[in-house]
N, CA, C and O atoms as a GROMACS GRO file, in nm:
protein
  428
    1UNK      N    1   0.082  -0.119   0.000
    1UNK     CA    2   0.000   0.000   0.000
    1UNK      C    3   0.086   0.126   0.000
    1UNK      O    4   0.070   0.225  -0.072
    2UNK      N    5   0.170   0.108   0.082
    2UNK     CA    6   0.299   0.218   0.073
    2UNK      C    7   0.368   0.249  -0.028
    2UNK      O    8   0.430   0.356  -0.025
    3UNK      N    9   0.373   0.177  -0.127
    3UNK     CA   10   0.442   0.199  -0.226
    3UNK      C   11   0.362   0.223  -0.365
    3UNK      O   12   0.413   0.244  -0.475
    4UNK      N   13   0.206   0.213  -0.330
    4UNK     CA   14   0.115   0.270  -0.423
    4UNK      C   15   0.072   0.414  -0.395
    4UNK      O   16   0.031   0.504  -0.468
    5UNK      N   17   0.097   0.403  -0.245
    5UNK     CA   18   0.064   0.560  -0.203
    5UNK      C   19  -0.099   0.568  -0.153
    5UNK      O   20  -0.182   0.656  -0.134
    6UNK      N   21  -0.091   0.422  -0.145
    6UNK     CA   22  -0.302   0.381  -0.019
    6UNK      C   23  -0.281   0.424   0.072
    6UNK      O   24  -0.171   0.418   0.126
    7UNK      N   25  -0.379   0.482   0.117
    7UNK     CA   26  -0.390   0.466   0.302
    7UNK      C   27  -0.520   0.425   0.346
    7UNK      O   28  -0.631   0.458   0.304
    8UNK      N   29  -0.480   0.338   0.452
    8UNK     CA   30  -0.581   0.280   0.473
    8UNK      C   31  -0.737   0.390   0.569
    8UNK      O   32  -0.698   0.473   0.652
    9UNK      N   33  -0.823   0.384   0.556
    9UNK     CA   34  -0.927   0.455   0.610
    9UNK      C   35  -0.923   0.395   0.765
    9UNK      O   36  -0.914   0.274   0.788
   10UNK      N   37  -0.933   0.504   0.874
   10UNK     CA   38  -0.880   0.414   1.038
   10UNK      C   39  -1.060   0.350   1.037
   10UNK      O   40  -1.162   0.375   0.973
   11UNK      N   41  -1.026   0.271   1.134
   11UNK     CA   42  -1.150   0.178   1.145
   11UNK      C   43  -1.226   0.187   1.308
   11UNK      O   44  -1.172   0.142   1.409
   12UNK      N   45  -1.338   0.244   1.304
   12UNK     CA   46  -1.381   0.297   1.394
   12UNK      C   47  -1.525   0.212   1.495
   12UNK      O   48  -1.551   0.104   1.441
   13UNK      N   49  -1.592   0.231   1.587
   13UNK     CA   50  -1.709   0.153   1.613
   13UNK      C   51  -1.763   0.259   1.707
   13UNK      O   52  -1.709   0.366   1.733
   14UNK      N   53  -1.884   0.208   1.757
   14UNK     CA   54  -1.982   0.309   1.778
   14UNK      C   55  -2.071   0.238   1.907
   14UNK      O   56  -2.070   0.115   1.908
   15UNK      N   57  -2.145   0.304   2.010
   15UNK     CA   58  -2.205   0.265   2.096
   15UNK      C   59  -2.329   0.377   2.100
   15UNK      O   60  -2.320   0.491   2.055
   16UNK      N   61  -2.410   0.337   2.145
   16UNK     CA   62  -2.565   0.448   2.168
   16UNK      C   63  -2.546   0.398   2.355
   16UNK      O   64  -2.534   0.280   2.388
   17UNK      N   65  -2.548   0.487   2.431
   17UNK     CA   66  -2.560   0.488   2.605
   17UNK      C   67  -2.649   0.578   2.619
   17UNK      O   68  -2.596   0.689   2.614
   18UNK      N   69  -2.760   0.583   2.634
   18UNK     CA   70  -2.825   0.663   2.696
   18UNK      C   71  -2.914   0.739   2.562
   18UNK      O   72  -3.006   0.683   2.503
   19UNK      N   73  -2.878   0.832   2.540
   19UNK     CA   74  -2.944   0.912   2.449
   19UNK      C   75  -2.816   0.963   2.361
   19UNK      O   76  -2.837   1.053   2.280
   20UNK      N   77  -2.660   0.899   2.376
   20UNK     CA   78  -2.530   0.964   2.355
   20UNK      C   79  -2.506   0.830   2.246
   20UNK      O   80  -2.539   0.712   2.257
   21UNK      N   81  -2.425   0.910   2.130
   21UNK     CA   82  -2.325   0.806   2.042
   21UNK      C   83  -2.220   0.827   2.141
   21UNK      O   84  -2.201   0.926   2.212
   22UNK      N   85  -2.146   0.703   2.133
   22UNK     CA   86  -2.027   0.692   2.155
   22UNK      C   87  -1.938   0.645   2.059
   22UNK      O   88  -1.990   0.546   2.006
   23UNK      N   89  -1.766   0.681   1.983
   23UNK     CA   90  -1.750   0.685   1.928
   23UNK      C   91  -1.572   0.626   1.949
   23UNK      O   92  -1.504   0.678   2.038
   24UNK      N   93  -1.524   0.534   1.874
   24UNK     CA   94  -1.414   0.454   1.930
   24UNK      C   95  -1.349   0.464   1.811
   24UNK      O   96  -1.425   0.433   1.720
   25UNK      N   97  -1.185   0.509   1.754
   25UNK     CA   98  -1.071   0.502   1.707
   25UNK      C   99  -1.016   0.393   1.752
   25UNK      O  100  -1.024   0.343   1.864
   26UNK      N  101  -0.920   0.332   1.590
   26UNK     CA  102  -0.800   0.236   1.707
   26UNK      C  103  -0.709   0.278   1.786
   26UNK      O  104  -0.703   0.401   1.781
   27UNK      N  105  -0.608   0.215   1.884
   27UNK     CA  106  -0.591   0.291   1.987
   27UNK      C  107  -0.618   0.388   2.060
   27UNK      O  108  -0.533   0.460   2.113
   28UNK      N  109  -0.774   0.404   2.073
   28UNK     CA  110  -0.811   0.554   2.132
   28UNK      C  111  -0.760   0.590   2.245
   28UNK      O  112  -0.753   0.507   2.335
   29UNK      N  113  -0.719   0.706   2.261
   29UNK     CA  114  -0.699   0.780   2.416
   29UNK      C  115  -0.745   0.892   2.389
   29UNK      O  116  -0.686   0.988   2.440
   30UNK      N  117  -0.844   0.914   2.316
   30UNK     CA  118  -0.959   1.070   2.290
   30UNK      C  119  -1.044   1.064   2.391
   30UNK      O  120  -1.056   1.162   2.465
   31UNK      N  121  -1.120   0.948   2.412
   31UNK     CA  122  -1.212   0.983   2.507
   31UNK      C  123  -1.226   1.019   2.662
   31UNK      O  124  -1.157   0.973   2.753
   32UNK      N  125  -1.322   1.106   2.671
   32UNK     CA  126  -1.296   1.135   2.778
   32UNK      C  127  -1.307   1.057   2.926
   32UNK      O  128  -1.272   1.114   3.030
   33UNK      N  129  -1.356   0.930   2.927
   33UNK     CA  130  -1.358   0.788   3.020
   33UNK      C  131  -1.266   0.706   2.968
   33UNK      O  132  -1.280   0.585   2.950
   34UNK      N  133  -1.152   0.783   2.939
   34UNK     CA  134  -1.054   0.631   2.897
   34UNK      C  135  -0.966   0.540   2.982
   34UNK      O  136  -0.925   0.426   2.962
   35UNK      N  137  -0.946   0.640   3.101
   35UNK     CA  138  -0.871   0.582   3.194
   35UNK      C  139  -0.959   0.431   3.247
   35UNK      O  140  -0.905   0.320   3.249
   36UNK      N  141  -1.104   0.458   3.288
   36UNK     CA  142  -1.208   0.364   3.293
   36UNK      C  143  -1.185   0.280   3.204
   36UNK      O  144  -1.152   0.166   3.237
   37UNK      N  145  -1.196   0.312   3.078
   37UNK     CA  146  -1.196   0.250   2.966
   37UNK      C  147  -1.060   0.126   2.991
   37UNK      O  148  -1.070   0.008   3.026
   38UNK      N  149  -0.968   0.186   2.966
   38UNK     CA  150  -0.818   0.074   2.936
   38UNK      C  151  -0.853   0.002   3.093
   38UNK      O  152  -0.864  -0.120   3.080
   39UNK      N  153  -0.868   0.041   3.211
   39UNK     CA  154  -0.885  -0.023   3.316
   39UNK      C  155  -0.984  -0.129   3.332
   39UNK      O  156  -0.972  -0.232   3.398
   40UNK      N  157  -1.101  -0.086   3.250
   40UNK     CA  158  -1.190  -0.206   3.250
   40UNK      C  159  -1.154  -0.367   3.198
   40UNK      O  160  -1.163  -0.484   3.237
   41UNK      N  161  -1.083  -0.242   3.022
   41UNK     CA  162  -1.020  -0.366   2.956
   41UNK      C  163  -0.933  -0.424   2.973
   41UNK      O  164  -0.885  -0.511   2.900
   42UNK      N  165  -0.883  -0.372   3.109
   42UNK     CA  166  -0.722  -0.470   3.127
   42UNK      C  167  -0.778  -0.553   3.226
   42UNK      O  168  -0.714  -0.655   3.250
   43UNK      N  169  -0.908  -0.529   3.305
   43UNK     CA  170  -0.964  -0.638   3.389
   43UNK      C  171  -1.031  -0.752   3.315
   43UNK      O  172  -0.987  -0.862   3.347
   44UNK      N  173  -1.124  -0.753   3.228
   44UNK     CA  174  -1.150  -0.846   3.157
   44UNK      C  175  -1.055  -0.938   3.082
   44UNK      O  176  -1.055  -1.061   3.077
   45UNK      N  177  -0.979  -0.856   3.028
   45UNK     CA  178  -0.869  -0.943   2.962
   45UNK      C  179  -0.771  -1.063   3.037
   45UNK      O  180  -0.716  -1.163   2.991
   46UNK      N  181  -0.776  -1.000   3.182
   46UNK     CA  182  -0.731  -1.071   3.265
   46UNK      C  183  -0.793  -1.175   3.291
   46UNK      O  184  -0.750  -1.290   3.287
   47UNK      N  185  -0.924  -1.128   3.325
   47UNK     CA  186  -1.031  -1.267   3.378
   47UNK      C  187  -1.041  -1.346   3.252
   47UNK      O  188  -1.086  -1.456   3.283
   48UNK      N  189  -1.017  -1.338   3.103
   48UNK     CA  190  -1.030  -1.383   3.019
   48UNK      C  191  -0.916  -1.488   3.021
   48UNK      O  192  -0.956  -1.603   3.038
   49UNK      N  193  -0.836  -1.477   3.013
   49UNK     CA  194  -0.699  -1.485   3.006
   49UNK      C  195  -0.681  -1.630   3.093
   49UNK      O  196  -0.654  -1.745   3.059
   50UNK      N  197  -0.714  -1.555   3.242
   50UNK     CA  198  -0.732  -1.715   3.342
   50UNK      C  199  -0.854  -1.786   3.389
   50UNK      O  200  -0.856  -1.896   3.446
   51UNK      N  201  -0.969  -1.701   3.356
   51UNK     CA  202  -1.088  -1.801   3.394
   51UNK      C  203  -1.109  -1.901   3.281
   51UNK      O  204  -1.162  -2.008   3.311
   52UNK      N  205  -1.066  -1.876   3.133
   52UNK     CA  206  -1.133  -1.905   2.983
   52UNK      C  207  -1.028  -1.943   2.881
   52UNK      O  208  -1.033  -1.976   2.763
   53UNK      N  209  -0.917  -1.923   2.978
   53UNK     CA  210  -0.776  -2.002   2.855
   53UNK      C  211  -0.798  -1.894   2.778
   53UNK      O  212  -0.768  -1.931   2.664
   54UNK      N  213  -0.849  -1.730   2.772
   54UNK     CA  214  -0.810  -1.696   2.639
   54UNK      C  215  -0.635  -1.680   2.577
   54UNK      O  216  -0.533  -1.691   2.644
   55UNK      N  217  -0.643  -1.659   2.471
   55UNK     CA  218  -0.491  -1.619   2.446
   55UNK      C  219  -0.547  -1.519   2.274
   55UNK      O  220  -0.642  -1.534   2.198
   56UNK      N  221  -0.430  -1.424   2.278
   56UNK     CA  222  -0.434  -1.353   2.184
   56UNK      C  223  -0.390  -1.405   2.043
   56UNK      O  224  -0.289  -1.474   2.035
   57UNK      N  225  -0.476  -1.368   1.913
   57UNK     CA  226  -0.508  -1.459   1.805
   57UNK      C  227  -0.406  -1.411   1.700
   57UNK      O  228  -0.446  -1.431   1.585
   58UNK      N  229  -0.288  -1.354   1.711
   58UNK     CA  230  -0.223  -1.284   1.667
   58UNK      C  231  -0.172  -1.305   1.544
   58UNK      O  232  -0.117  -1.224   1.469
   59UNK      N  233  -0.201  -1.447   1.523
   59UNK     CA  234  -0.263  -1.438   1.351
   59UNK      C  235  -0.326  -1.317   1.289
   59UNK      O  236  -0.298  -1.261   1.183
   60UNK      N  237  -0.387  -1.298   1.348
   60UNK     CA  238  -0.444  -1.174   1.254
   60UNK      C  239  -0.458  -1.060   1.269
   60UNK      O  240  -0.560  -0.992   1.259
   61UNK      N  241  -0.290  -1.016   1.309
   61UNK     CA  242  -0.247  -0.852   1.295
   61UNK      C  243  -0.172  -0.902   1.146
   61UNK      O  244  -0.136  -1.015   1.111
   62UNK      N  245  -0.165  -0.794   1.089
   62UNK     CA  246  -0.136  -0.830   0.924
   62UNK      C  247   0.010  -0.740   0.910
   62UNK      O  248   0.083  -0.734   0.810
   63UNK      N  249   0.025  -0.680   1.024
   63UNK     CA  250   0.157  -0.608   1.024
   63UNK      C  251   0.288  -0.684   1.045
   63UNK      O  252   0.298  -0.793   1.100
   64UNK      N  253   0.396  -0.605   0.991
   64UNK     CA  254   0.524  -0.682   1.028
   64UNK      C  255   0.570  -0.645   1.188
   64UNK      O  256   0.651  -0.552   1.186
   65UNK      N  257   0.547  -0.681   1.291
   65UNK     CA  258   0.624  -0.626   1.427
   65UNK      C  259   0.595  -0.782   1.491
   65UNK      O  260   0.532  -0.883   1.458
   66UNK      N  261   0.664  -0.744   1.583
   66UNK     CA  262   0.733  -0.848   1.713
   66UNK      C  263   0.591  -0.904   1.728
   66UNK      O  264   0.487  -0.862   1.677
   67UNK      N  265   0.610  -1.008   1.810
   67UNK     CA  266   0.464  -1.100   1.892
   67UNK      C  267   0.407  -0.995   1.991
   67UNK      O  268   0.290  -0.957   1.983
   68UNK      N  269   0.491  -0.951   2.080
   68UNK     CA  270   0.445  -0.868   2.168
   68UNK      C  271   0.318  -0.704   2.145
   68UNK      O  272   0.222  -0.649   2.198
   69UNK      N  273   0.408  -0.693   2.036
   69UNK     CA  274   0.369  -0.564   1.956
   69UNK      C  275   0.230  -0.616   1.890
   69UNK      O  276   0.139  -0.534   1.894
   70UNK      N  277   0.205  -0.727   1.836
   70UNK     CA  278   0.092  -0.764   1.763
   70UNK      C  279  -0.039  -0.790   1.874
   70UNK      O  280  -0.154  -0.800   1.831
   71UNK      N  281  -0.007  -0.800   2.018
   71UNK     CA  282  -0.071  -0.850   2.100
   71UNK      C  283  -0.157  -0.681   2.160
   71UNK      O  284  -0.269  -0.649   2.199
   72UNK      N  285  -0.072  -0.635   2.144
   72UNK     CA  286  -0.086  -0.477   2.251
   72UNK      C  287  -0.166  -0.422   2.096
   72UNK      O  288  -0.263  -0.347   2.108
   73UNK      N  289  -0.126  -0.459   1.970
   73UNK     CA  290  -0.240  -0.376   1.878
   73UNK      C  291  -0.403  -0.458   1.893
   73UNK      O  292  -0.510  -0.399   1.878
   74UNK      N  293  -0.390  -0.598   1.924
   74UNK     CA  294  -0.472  -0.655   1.937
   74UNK      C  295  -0.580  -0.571   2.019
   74UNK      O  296  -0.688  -0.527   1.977
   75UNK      N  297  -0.512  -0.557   2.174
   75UNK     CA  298  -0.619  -0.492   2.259
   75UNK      C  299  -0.635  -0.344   2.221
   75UNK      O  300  -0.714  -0.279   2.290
   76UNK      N  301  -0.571  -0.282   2.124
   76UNK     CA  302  -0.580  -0.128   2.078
   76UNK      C  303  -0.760  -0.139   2.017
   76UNK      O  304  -0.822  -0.035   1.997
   77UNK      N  305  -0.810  -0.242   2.000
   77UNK     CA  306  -0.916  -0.283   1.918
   77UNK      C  307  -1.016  -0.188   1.931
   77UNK      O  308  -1.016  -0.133   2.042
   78UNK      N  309  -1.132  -0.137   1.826
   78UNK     CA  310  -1.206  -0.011   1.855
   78UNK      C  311  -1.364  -0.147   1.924
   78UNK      O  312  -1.443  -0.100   2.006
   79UNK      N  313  -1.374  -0.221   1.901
   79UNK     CA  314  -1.469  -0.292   1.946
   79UNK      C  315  -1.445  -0.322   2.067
   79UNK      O  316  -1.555  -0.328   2.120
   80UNK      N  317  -1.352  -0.347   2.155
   80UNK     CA  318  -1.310  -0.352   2.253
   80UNK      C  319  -1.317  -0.276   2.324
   80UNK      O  320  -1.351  -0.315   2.436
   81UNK      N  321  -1.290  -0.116   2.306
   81UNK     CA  322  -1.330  -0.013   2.359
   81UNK      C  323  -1.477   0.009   2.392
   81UNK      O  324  -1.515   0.038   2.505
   82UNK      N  325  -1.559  -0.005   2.286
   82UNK     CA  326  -1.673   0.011   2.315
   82UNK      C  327  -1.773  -0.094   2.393
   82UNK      O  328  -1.883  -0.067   2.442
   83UNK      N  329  -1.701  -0.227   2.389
   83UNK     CA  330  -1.764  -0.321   2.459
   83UNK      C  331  -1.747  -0.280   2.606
   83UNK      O  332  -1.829  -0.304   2.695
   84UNK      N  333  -1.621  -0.209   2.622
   84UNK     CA  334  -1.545  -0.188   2.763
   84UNK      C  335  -1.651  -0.063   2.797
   84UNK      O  336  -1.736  -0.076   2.885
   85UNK      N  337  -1.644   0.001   2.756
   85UNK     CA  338  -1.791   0.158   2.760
   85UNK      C  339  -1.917   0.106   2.771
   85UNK      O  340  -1.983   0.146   2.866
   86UNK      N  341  -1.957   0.041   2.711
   86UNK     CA  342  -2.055  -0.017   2.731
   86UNK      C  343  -2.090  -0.118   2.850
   86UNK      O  344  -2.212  -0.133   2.864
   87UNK      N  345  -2.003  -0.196   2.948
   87UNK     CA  346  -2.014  -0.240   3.033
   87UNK      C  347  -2.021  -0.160   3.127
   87UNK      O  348  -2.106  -0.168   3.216
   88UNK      N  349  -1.943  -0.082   3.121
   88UNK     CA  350  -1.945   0.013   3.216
   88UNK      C  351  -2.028   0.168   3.269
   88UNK      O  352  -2.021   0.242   3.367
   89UNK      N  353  -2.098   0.164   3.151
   89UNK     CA  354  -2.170   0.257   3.182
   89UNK      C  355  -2.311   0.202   3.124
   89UNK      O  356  -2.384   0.300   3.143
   90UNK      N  357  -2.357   0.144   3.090
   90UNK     CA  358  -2.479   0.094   3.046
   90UNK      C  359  -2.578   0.046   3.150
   90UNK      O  360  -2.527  -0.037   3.226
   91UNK      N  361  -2.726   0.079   3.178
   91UNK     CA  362  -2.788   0.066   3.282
   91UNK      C  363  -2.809  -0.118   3.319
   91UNK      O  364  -2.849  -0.185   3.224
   92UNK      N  365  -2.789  -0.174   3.422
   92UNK     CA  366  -2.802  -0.306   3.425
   92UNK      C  367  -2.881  -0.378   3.361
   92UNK      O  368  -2.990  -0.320   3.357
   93UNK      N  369  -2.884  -0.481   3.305
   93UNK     CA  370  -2.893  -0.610   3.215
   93UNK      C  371  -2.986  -0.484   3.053
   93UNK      O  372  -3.102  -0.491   3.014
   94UNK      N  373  -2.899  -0.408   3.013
   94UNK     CA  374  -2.990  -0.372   2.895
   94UNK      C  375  -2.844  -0.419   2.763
   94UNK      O  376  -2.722  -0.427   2.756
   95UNK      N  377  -2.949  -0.435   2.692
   95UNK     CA  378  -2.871  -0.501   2.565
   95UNK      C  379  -2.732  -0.381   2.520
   95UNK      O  380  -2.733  -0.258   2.514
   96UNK      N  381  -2.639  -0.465   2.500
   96UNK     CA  382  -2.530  -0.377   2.437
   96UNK      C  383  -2.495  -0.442   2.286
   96UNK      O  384  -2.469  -0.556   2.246
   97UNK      N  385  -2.508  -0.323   2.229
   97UNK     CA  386  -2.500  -0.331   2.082
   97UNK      C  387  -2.422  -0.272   2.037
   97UNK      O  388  -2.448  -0.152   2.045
   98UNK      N  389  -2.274  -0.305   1.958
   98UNK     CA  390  -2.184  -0.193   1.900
   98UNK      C  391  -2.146  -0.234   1.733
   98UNK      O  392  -2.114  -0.330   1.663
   99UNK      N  393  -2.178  -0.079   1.725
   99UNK     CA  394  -2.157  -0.126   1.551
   99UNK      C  395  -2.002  -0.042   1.537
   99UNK      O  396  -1.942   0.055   1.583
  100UNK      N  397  -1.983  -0.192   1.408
  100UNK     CA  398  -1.840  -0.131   1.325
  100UNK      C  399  -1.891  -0.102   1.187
  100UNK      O  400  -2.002  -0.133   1.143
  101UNK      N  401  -1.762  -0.014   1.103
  101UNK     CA  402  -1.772   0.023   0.968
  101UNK      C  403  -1.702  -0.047   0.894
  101UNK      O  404  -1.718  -0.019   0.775
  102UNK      N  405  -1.630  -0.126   0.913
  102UNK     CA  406  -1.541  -0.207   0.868
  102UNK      C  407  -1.593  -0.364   0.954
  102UNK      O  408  -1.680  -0.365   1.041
  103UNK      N  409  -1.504  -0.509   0.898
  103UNK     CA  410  -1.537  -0.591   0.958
  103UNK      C  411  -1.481  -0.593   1.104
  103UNK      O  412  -1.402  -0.509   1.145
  104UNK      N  413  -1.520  -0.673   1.160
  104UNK     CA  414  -1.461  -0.680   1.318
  104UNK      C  415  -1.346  -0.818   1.305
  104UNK      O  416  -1.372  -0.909   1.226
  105UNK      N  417  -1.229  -0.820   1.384
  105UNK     CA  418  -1.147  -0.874   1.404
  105UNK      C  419  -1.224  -1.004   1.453
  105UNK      O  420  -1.340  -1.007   1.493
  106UNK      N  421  -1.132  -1.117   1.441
  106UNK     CA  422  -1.156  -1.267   1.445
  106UNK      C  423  -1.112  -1.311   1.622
  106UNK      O  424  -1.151  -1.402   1.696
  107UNK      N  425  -0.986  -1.167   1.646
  107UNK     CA  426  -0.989  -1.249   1.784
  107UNK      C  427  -1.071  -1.180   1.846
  107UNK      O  428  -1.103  -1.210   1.961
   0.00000   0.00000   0.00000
């Protein structure tokens, strides 16, 4: 793509809370609950991690960098963010729904 001179369009997702869009970049640190935000997601990921055997699918970062590096873009994820917003601020047991513009990642 670099050498055609593409760029790729960033890939974004979206939450409705309340009467509010909410609105997620990859790696976001725009919003203004992000500290919440990365904190939530570093708790789940955890409980994921050891309650559920997860492990990161790192097959499918498409970039050239280290394992480590592919793992940390993994959780940069804009669906992730908003799942994480959405847990956290969404009134108890109401449906959470987040849309992407692009497809959503496999892990």
């Amino acid at each position: 793509m670099k050498g055609k001179g593409l760029k790729k369009d960033p890939t974004y997702s979206w939450i409705e809370v309340g009467d509010k869009v909410h609105t997620f970049v990859g790696q976001d640190k725009s919003h203004p609950e992000r500290d919440k935000i990365y904190e939530k997601l570093a708790y789940l990921t955890e409980k994921l991690e050891k309650e559920a055997g997860y492990m990161a699918q790192t097959k499918y970062v498409l970039h050239k960098v280290e394992e480590k590096e592919k793992v940390k873009l993994l959780k940069g994820h804009t669906e992730r963010f908003a799942i994480a917003y959405g847990l956290l601020f969404s009134t108890n047991r109401n449906l959470i729904r987040i849309t992407k513009h692009l497809c959503a990642c496999s892990d």
